[in-house]
ChimeraX commands (.cxc) that place a marker at each C-alpha (Angstrom):
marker #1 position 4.31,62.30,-216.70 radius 0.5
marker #1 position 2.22,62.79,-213.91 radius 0.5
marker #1 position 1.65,58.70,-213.68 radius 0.5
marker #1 position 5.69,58.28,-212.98 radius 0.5
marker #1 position 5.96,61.21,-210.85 radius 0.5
marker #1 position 3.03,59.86,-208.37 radius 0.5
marker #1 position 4.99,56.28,-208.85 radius 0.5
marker #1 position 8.25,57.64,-207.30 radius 0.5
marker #1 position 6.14,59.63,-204.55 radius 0.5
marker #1 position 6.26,62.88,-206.20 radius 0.5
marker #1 position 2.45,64.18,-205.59 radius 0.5
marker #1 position 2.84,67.82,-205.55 radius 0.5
marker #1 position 5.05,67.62,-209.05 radius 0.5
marker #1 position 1.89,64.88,-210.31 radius 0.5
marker #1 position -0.83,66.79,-209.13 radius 0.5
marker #1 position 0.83,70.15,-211.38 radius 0.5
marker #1 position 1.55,67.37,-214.59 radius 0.5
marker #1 position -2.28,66.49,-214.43 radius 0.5
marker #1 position -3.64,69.89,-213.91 radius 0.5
marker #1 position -1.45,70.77,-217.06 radius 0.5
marker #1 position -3.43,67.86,-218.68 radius 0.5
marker #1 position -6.47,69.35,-217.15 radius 0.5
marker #1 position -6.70,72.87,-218.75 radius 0.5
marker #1 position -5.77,71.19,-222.60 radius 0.5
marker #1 position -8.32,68.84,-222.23 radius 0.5
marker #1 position -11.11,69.17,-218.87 radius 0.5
marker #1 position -12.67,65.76,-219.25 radius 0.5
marker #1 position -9.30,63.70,-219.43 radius 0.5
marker #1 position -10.29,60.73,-217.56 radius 0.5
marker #1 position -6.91,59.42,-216.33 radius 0.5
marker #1 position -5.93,63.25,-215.92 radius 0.5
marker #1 position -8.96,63.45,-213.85 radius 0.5
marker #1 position -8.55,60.50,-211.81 radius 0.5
marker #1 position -4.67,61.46,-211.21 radius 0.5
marker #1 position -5.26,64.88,-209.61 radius 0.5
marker #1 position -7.70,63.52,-207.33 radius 0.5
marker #1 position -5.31,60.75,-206.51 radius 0.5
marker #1 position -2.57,62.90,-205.89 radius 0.5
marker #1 position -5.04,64.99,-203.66 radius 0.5
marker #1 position -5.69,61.67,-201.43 radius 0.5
marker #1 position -1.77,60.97,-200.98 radius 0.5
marker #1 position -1.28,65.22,-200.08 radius 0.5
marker #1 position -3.71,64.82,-197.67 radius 0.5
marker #1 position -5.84,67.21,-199.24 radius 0.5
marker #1 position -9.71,65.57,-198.78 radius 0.5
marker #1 position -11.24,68.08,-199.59 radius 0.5
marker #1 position -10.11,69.76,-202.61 radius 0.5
marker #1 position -9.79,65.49,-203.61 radius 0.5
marker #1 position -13.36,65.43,-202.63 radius 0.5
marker #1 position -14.82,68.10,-204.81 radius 0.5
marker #1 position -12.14,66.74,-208.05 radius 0.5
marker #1 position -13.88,63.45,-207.75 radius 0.5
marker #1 position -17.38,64.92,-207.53 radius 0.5
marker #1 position -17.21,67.01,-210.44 radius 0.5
marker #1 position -15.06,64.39,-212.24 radius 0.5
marker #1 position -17.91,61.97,-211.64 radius 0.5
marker #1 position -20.35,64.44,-212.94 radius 0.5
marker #1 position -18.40,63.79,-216.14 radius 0.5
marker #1 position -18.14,60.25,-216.11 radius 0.5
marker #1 position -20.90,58.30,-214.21 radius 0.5
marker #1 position -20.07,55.44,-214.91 radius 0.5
marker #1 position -16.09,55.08,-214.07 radius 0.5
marker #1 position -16.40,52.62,-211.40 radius 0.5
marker #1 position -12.64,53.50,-210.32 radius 0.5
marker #1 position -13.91,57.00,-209.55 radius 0.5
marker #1 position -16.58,55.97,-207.38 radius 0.5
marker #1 position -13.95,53.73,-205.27 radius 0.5
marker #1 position -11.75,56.60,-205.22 radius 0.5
marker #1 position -14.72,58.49,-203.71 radius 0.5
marker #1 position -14.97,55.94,-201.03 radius 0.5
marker #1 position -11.61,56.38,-199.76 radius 0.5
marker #1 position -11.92,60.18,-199.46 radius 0.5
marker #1 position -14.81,60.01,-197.88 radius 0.5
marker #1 position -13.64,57.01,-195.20 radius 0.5
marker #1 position -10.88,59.26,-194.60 radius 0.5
marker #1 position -13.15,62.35,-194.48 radius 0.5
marker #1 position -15.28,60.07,-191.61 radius 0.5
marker #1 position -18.53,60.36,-193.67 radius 0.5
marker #1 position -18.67,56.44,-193.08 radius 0.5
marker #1 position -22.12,56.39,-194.84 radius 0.5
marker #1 position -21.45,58.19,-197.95 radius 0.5
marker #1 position -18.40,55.81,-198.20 radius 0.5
marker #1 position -20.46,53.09,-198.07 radius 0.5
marker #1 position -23.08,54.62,-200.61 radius 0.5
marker #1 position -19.74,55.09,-202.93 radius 0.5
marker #1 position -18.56,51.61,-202.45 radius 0.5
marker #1 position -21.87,49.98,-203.06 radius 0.5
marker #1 position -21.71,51.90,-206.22 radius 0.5
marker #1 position -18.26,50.85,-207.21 radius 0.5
marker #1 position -19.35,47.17,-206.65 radius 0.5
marker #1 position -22.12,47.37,-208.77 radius 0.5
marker #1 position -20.40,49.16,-211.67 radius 0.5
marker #1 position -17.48,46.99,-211.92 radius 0.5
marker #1 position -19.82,44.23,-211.55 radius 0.5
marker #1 position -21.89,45.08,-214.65 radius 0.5
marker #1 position -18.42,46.21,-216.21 radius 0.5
marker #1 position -17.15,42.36,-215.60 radius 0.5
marker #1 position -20.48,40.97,-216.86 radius 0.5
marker #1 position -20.10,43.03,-220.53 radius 0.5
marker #1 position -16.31,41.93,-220.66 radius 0.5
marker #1 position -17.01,38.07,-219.85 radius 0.5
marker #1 position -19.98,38.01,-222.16 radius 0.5
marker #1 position -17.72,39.81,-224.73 radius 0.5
marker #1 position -14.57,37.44,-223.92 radius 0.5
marker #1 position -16.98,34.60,-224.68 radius 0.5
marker #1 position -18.53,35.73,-227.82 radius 0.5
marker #1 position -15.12,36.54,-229.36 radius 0.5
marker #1 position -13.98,32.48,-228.68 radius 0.5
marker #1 position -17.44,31.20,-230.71 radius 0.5
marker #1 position -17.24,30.10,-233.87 radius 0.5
marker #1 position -18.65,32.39,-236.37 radius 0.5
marker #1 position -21.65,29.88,-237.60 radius 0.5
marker #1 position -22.79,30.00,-233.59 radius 0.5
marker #1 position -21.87,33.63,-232.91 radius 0.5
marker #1 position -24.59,34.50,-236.21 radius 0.5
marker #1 position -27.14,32.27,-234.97 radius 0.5
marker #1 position -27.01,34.12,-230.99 radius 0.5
marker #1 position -26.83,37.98,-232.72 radius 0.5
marker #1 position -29.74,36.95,-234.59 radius 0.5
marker #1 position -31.63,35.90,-231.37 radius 0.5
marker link #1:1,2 radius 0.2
marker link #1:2,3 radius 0.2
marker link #1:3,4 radius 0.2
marker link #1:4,5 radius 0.2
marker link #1:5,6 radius 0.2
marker link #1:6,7 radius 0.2
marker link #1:7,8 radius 0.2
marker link #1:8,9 radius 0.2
marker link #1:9,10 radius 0.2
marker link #1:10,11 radius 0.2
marker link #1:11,12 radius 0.2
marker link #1:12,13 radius 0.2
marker link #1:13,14 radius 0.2
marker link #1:14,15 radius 0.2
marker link #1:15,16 radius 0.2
marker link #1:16,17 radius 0.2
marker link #1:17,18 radius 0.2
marker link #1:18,19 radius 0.2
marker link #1:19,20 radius 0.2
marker link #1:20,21 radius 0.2
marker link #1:21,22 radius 0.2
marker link #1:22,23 radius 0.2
marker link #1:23,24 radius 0.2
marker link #1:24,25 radius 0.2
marker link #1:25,26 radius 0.2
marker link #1:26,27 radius 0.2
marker link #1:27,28 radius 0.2
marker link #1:28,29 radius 0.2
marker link #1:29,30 radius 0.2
marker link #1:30,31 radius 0.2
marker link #1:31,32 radius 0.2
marker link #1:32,33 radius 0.2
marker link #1:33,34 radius 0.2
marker link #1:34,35 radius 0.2
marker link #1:35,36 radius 0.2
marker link #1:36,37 radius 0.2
marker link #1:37,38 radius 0.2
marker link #1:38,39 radius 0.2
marker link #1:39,40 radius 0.2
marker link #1:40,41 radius 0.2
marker link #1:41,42 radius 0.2
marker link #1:42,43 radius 0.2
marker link #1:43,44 radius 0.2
marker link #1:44,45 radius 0.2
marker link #1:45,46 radius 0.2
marker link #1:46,47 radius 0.2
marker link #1:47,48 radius 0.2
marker link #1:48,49 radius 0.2
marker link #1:49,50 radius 0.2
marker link #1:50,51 radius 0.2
marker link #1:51,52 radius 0.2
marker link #1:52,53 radius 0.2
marker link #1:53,54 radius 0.2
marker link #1:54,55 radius 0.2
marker link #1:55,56 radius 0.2
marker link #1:56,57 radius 0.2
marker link #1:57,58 radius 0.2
marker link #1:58,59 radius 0.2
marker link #1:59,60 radius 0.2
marker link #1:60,61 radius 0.2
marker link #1:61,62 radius 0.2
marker link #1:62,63 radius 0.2
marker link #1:63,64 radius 0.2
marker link #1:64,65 radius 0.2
marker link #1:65,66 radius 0.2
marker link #1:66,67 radius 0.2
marker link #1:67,68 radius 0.2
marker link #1:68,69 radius 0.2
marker link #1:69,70 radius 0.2
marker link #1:70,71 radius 0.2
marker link #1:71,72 radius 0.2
marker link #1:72,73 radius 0.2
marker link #1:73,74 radius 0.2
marker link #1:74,75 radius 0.2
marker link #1:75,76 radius 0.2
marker link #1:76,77 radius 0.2
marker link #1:77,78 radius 0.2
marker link #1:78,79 radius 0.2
marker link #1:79,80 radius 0.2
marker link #1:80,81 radius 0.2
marker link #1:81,82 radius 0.2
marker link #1:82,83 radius 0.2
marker link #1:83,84 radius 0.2
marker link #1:84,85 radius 0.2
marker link #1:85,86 radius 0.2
marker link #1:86,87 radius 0.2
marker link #1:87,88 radius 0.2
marker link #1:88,89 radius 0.2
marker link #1:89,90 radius 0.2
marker link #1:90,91 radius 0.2
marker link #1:91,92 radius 0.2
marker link #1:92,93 radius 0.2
marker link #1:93,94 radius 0.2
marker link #1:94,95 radius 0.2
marker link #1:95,96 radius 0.2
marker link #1:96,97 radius 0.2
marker link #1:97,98 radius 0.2
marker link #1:98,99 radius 0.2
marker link #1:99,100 radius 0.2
marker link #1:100,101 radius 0.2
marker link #1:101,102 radius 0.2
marker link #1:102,103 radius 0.2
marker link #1:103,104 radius 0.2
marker link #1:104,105 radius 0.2
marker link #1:105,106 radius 0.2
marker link #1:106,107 radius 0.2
marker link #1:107,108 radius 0.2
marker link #1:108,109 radius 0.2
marker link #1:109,110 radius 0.2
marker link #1:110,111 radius 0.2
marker link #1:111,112 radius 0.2
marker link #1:112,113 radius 0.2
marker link #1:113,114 radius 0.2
marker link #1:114,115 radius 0.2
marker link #1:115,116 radius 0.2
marker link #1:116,117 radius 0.2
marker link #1:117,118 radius 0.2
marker link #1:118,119 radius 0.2
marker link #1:119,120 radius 0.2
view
């Protein structure tokens, strides 16, 4: 609900369908990511600010909450701790793109080759 509300420009009414999300289950990722989202688009940095932290607490290794991050913080002016959030999103998508090619390519080998590389 909250993803088609925030899609037609509705961000109070998607903010209030993820916080409904929130309190039946806390560590909803895409609930989590959608409040803070909503936050950005109300103009509301900080309160955005402290829904990414704490959702990041959760889930270190979301790159998509770390580039959220960065654009709180740009629009916050903290310049360097945008950065710092950016450099972090780059890496974890990078490493998230390295496991999904390497997967990809596995999943095209034939089986007689894809034994011989798991036993190596």
């Amino acid at each position: 609900m909250g993803d088609a509300q925030s899609r037609k420009g509705q961000y109070e009414a998607a903010l209030a369908s993820f916080q409904r999300a929130l309190r039946l289950d806390p560590q909803n990722l895409l609930a989590l990511r959608g409040a803070g989202h909503s936050l950005i688009y109300l103009k509301r940095y900080r309160e955005a600010l402290q829904e990414f932290e704490e959702a990041i607490k959760i889930y270190p290794g979301d790159s998509e909450l770390y580039f959220e991050l960065s654009q709180v913080q740009a629009r916050m002016g903290n310049r360097e701790k945008a950065a710092e959030a950016t450099a972090t999103f780059q890496r974890l998508h990078a490493e998230a793109s390295r496991k999904q090619d390497a997967e990809r390519k596995r999943s095209f080998m034939p089986e007689a080759t894809r034994s011989l590389t798991e036993q190596n």
